[in-house]
C-alpha positions in Angstrom: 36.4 0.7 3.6 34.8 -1.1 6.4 32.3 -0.3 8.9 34.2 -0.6 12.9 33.6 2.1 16.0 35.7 4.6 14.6 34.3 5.2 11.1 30.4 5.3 12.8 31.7 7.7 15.8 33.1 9.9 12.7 29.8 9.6 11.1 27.8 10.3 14.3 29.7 13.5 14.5 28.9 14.9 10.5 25.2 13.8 11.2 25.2 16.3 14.8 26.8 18.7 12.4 24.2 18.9 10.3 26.0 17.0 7.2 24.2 13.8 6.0 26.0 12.6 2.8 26.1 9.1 2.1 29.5 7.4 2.3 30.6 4.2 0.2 31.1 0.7 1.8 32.8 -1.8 0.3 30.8 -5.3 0.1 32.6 -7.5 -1.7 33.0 -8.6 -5.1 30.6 -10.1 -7.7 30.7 -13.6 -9.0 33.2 -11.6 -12.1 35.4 -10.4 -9.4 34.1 -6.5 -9.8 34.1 -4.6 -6.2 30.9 -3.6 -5.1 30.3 -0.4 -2.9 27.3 0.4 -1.3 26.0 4.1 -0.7 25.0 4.0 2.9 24.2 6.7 5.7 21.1 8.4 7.3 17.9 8.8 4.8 14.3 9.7 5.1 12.2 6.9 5.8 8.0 6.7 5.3 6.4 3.5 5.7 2.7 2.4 5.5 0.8 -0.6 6.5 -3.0 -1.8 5.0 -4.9 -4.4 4.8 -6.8 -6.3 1.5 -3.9 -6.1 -0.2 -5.1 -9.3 -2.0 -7.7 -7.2 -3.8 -6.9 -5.5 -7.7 -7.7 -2.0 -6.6 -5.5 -1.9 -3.6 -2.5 -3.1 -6.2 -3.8 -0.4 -8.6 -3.1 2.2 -6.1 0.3 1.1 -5.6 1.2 1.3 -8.8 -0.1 4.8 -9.1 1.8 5.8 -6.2 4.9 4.5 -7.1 4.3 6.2 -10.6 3.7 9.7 -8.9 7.0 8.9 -6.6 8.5 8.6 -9.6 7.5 11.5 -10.9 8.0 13.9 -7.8 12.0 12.3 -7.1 12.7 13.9 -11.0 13.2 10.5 -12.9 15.8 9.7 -10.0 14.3 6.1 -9.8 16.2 3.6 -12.2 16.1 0.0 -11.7 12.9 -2.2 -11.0 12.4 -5.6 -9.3 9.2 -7.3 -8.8 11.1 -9.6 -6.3 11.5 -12.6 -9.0 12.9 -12.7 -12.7 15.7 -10.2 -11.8 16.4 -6.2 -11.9 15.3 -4.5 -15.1 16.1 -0.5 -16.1 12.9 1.2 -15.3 10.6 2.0 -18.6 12.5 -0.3 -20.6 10.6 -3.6 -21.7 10.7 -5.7 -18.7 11.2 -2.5 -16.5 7.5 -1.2 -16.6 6.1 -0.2 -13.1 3.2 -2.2 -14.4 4.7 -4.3 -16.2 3.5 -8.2 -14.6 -0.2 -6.9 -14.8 -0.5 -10.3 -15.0 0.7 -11.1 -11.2 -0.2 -8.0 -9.5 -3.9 -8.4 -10.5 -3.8 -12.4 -9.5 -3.8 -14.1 -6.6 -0.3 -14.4 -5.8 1.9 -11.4 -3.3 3.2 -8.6 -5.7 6.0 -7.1 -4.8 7.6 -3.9 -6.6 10.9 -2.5 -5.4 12.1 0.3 -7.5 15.8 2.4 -6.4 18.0 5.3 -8.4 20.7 2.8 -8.6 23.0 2.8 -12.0 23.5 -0.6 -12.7 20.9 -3.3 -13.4 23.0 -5.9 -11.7 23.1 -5.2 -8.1 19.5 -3.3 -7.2 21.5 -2.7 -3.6 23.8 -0.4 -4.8 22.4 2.9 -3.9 20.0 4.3 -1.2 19.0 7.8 -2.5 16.0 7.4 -3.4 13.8 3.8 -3.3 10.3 2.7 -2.7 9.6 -0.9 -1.5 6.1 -2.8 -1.4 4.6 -6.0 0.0 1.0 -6.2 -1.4 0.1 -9.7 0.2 -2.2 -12.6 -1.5 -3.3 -13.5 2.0 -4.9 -11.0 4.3 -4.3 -13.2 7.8 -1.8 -15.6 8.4 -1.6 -18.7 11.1 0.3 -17.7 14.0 0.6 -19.6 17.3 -2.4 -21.9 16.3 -4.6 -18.8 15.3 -5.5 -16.7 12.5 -3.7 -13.7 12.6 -4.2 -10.6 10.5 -1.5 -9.4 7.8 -0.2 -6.2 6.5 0.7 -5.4 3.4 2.9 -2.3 3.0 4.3 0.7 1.3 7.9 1.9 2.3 9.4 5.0 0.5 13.2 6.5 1.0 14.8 9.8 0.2 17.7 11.8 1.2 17.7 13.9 4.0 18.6 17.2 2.4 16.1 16.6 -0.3 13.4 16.7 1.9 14.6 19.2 3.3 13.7 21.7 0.8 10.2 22.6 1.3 8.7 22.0 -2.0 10.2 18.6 -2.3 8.5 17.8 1.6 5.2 19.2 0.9 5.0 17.1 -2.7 6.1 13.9 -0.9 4.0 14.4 2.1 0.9 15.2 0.0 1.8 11.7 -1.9 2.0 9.9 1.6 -1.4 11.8 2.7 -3.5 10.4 -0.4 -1.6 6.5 0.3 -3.1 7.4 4.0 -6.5 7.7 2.3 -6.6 5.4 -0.6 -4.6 2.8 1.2 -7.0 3.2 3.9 -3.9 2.5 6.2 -4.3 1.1 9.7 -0.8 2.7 11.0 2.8 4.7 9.6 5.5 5.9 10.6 8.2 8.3 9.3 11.8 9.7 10.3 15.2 9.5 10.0 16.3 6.0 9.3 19.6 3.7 8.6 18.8 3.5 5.1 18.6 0.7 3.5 17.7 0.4 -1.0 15.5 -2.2 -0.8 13.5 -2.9 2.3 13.6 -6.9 2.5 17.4 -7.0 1.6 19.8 -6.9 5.0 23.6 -7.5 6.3 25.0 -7.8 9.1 27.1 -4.4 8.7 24.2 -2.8 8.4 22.4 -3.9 11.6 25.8 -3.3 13.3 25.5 0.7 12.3 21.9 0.7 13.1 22.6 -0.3 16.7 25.5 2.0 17.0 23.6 5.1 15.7 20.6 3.9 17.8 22.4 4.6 21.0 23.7 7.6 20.0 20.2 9.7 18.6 16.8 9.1 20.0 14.9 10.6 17.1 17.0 7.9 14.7 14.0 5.9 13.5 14.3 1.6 12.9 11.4 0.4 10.7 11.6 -2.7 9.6 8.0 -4.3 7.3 9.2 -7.1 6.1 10.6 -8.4 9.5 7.9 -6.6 11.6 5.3 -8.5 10.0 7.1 -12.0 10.6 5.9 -13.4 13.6 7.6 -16.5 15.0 8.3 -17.9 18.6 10.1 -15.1 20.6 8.2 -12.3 19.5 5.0 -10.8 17.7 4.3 -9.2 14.7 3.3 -5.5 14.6 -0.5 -6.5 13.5 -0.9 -7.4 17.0 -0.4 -3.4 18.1 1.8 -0.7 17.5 5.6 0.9 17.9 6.9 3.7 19.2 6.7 6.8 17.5 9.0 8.2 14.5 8.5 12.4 13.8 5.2 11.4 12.0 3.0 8.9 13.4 -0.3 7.3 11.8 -2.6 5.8 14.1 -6.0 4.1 12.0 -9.6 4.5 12.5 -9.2 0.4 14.5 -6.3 1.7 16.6 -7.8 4.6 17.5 -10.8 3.1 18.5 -9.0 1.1 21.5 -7.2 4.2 22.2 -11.0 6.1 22.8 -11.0 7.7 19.4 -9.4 10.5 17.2 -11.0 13.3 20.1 -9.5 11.5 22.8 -6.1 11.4 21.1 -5.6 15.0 19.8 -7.1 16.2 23.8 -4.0 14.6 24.9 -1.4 16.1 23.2 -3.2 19.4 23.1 -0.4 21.1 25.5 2.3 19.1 23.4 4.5 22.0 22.4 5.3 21.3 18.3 3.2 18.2 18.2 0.5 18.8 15.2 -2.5 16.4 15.1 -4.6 16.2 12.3 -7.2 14.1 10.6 -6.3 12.6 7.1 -8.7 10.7 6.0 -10.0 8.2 9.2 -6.7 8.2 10.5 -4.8 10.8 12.8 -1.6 12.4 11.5 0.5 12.7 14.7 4.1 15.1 13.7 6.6 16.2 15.4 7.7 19.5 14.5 8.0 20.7 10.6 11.6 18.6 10.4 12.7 15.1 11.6 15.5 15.7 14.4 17.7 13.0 15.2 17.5 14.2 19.0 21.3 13.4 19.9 21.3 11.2 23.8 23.7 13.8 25.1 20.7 16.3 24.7 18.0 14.6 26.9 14.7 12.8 25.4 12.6 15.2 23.8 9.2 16.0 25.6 7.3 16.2 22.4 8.1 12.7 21.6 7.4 11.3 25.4 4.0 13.0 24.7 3.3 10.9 22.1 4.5 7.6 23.4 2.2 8.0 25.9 -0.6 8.6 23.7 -0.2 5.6 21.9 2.1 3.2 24.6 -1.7 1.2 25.4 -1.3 -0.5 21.7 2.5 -0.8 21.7 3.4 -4.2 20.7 6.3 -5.1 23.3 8.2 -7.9 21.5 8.2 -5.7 18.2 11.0 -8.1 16.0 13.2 -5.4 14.9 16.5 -7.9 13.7 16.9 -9.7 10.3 19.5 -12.0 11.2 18.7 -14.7 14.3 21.0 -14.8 17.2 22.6 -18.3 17.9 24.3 -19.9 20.5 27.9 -18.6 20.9 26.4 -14.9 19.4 27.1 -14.0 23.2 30.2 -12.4 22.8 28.8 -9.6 19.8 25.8 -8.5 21.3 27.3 -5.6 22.8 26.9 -4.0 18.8 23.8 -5.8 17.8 20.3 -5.8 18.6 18.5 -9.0 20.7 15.0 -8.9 21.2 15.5 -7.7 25.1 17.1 -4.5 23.4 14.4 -4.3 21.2 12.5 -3.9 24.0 14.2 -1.4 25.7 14.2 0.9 22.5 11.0 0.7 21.9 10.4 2.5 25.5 13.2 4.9 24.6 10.4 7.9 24.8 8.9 6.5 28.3 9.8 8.4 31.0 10.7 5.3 33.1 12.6 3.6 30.2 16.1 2.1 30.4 17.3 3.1 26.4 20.6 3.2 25.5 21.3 3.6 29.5 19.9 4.7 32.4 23.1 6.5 33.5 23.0 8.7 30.0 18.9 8.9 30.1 17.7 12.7 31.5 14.3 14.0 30.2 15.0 17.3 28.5 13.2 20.1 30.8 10.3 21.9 29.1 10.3 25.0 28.3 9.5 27.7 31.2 6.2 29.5 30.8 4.8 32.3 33.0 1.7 31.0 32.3 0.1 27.9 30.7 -0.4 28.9 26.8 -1.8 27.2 23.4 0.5 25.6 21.7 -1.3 25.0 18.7 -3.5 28.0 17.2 -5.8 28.6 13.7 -4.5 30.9 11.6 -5.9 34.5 11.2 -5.9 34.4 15.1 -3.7 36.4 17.9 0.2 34.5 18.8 -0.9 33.6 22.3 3.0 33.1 23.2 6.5 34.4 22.1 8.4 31.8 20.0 9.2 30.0 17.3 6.1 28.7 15.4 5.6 26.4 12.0 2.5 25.3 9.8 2.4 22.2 7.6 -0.1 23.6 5.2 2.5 26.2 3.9 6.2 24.8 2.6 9.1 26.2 4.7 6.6 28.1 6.9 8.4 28.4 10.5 8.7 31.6 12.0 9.3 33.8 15.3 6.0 35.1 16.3 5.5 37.5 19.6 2.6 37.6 21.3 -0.6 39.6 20.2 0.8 39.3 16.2 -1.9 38.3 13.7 -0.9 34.4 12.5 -1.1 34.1 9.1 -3.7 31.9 7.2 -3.3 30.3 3.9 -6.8 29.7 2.5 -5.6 28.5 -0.8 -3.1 25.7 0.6 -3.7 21.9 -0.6 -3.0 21.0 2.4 -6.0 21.9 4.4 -6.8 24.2 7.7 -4.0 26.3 8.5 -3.1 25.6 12.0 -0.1 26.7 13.5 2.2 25.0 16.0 4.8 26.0 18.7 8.2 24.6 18.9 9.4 23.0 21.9 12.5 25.3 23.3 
């Protein structure tokens, strides 16, 4: 099996119905002449980026995360790569998350990719759970003549239906919470992605899908940290600002600072209907909603996530590089089903409300909903529903619920995650 337009509008329509199973590609055969299939489809995706990653406690985090990743996915991790010396089995020998303590506490780049494929020869095999990091030797780079500063970064990848199920969410949004903190991180995103088992790896099939299911959801996410990171000639790297938004958003105590500050932010989107903002850490936790959507184009762009493109558009970095592969002369005749940097462009302004993404004959901003009269959308809990609807708290698992107005919000003092404050979905 291939990927062509059939096969992805057939997938398009499983993922609007709810059903995100990944589906087998076949890519090849190895040098012994075995087939290999690759487990693709539509995954959760959380990255991170952070600075002084040159220094031994920010590697020591990393390993601790990945360890409690590991942990929290059930031992569904199996193969290890420290992006030189080959693939191990995770635990074994050579396949210790810590295993080259002696290069993730020098001064060279440590890399750690770890994925629940089954066999130790192809790391690429499958996407249902991975975690990919870049912890850099260098904290700037020369760009353009200038000293440019450079991320490091975390990038974490489950299936859709596992997160899903609200224990599974809350214990992998508590373990991005802490990297927010410990990592001190400067931005992150998170959504509904084109998955792909380790981050720096790419194909051309795969960037063919990712265009196609680009045009046809606005909430499906593209995240790229080892290519976003790379500037060169056409384009700059995301260290010089920001992108557009995924469902979750993290904006830094530096960002925020040329944005007014974390006050000026949240005031904002105070009237966003489903938009929580909250403090983790230094940083702003923007989300939209309890659940990623993938927002299908037929359906109109979401308000929610205009609202926050607009909070954050002042630090969007406009020539974002969101392609592996180059385009050369004679690529003329694809581009229709790939991305160039002028459509990178355009998708990053997907959310704007004068933005051009996939078309502007199939663009129309979903109307919000009718109020009688102007109402909270975000309330503590223990207080009065100030407005019929449907309403959801992060700080309690699977906690979304039709409230009328007048009825008593519920509060849950003991939660781990913090203040219980409850937000209103967007009809």
């Amino acid at each position: 099996m291939t990927l062509d337009d059939d096969l992805l509008m057939e997938w398009a329509d499983e993922y609007r119905a709810g059903d995100f199973k990944l589906s087998e590609i076949y890519h090849g055969n190895d040098d012994a002449g075995n087939e290999i299939w690759l487990h693709w489809g539509l995954q959760i995706g959380l990255s991170l980026y952070f600075h002084e990653g040159n220094t031994l406690a920010k590697r020591e985090i990393v390993c601790q995360l990945a360890e409690i990743f590991q942990n929290i996915t059930g031992d569904a991790l199996q193969l290890v790569n420290f992006g030189r010396g080959g693939t191990h089995r995770l635990g074994t020998k050579y396949g210790l998350i810590r295993g080259e303590k002696e290069n993730w506490e020098s001064d060279k780049t440590f890399f750690l990719e770890l994925s629940s494929g089954a066999k130790r020869e192809t790391i690429t095999e499958s996407t249902n759970f991975s975690l990919s990091a870049c912890v850099r030797k260098h904290d700037c780079q020369a760009l353009f003549e200038m000293q440019y500063p450079m991320y490091s970064y975390l990038r974490l990848q489950c299936p859709v239906v596992w997160f899903a199920e609200g224990t599974n969410r809350q214990a992998l949004l508590a373990l991005f919470r802490r990297a927010v903190v410990e990592l001190n991180a400067e931005q992150g995103y998170g959504g509904i992605s084109w998955s792909l088992p380790i981050e720096n790896a790419s194909w051309p099939d795969f960037e063919y899908a990712e265009h196609y299911f680009a045009g046809q959801f606005y909430g499906m996410d593209i995240d790229k940290p080892f290519k976003m990171t790379d500037g060169h000639a056409t384009c700059w790297p995301l260290e010089c600002g920001m992108r557009s938004p995924g469902w979750l958003t993290i904006v830094g105590p530096r960002l925020l600072a040329r944005l007014g500050g974390r006050d000026a932010v949240t005031a904002q989107l105070a009237d966003a209907a489903g938009v929580a903002c909250e403090a983790v850490g230094e940083a702003l936790w923007l989300q939209d909603g309890e659940l990623p959507q993938l927002y299908p184009v037929e359906q109109g762009i979401p308000p929610s996530m205009t609202a926050i493109a607009e909070a954050i558009k002042p630090l969007r970095a406009e020539t974002l590089k969101l392609i592996s592969y180059p385009r050369w002369d004679g690529d003329e005749e694809i581009d229709h089903v790939f991305f160039n940097l002028d459509k990178c462009r355009r998708w990053l302004a997907r959310f704007d409300r004068d933005g051009d993404w996939p078309s502007a004959e199939q663009r129309f901003c979903r109307p919000p909903a009718q109020l009688d009269q102007p109402a909270k959308q975000r309330i503590p809990g223990g207080h009065p529903c100030p407005q019929d609807g449907i309403w959801w708290t992060p700080a309690q698992p699977g906690a979304r619920h039709h409230f009328t107005r007048g009825e008593i919000m519920p509060n849950f003092p003991g939660s781990t995650y913090g203040a219980t404050i409850w937000y209103r979905e967007a009809e």
